[in-house]
C-alpha positions as CSV (number, residue, x, y, z in Angstrom):
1,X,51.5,5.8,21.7
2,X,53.9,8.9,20.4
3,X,52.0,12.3,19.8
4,X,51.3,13.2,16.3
5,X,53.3,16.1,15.0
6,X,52.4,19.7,13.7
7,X,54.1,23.3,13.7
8,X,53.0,26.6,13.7
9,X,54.9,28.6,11.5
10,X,54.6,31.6,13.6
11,X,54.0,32.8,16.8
12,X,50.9,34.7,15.3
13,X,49.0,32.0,13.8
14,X,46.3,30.3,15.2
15,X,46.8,27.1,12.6
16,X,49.2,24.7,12.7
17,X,50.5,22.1,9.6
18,X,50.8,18.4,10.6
19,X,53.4,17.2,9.5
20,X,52.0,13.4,9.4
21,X,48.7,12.2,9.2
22,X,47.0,12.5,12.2
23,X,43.8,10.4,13.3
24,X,40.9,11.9,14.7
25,X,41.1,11.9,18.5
26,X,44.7,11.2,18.6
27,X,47.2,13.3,20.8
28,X,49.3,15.8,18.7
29,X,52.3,17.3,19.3
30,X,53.4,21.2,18.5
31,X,56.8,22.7,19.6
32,X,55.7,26.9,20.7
33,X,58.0,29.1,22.3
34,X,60.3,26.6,23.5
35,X,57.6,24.8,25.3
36,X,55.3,21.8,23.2
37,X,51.3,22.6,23.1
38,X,49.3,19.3,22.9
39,X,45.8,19.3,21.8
40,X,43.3,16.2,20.8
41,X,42.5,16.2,17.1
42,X,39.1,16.6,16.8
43,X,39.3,15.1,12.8
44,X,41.5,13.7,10.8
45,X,44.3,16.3,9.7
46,X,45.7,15.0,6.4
47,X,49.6,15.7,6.2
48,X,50.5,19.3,5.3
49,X,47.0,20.4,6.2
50,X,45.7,23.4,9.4
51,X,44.4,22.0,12.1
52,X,43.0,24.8,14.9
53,X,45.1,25.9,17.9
54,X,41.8,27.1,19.5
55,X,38.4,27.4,19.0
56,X,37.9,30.2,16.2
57,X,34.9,31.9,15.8
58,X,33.0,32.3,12.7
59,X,34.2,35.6,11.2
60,X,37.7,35.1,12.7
61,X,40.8,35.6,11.0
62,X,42.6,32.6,10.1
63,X,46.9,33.3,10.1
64,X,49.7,31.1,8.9
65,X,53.4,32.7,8.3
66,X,51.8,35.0,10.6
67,X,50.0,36.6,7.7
68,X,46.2,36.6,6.7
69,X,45.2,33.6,4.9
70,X,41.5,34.1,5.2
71,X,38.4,34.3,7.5
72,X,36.3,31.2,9.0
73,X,33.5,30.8,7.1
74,X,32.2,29.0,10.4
75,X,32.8,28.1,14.0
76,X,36.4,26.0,14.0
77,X,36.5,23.3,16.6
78,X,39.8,23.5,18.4
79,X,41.8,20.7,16.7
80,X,39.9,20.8,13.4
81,X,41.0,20.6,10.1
82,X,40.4,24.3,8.6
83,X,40.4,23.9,4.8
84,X,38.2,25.5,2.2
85,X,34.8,24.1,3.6
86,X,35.2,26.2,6.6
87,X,37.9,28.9,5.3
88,X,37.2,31.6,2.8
89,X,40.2,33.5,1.4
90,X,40.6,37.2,1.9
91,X,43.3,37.8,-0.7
92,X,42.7,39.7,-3.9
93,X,38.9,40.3,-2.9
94,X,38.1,43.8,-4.1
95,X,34.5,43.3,-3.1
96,X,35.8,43.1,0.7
97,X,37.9,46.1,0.5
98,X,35.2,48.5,-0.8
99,X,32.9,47.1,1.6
100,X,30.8,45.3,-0.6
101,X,28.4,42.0,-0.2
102,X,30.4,38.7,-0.1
């Protein structure tokens, strides 16, 4: 069976975007720095959605475009889907950037 496909926009990011459907434990595919990275979907990763490169911790910033596109809201299995149940933006939050409670 061929590998599922995803790219990483950037070489910053720790997320990549399938760019198919991929099944949970199935092989995927992603092109970096003119080598491929594969990694076992731990989920399924519905197309045009993240999926992890790595393990991220909770608290961890989450980047795609290799720009800041939120925080993990928990730990992030490497291969995961990373969406809002586990993602919290950071953008526009004036309560973060005057240090206040979340």
């Amino acid at each position: 069976m061929q590998a599922k496909r995803a790219l990483i926009m950037h070489p910053q990011d720790n997320v990549a975007t399938a760019v198919e459907e991929i099944g949970a434990g199935e092989e995927v595919a992603i092109p970096s720095a003119g080598d491929v990275l594969t990694l076992t979907a731990a989920e399924t990763i519905p197309f045009g959605f993240k999926l992890a490169l790595r393990e991220l911790p909770q608290g961890e910033i989450i980047r795609k475009y290799g720009e800041t596109i939120g925080r993990a809201t928990s730990v992030i299995a490497k291969g995961a889907l990373v969406h809002i149940h586990n993602l919290e933006g950071t953008r526009a939050r004036c309560d973060l950037e005057r240090g206040g409670a979340r």
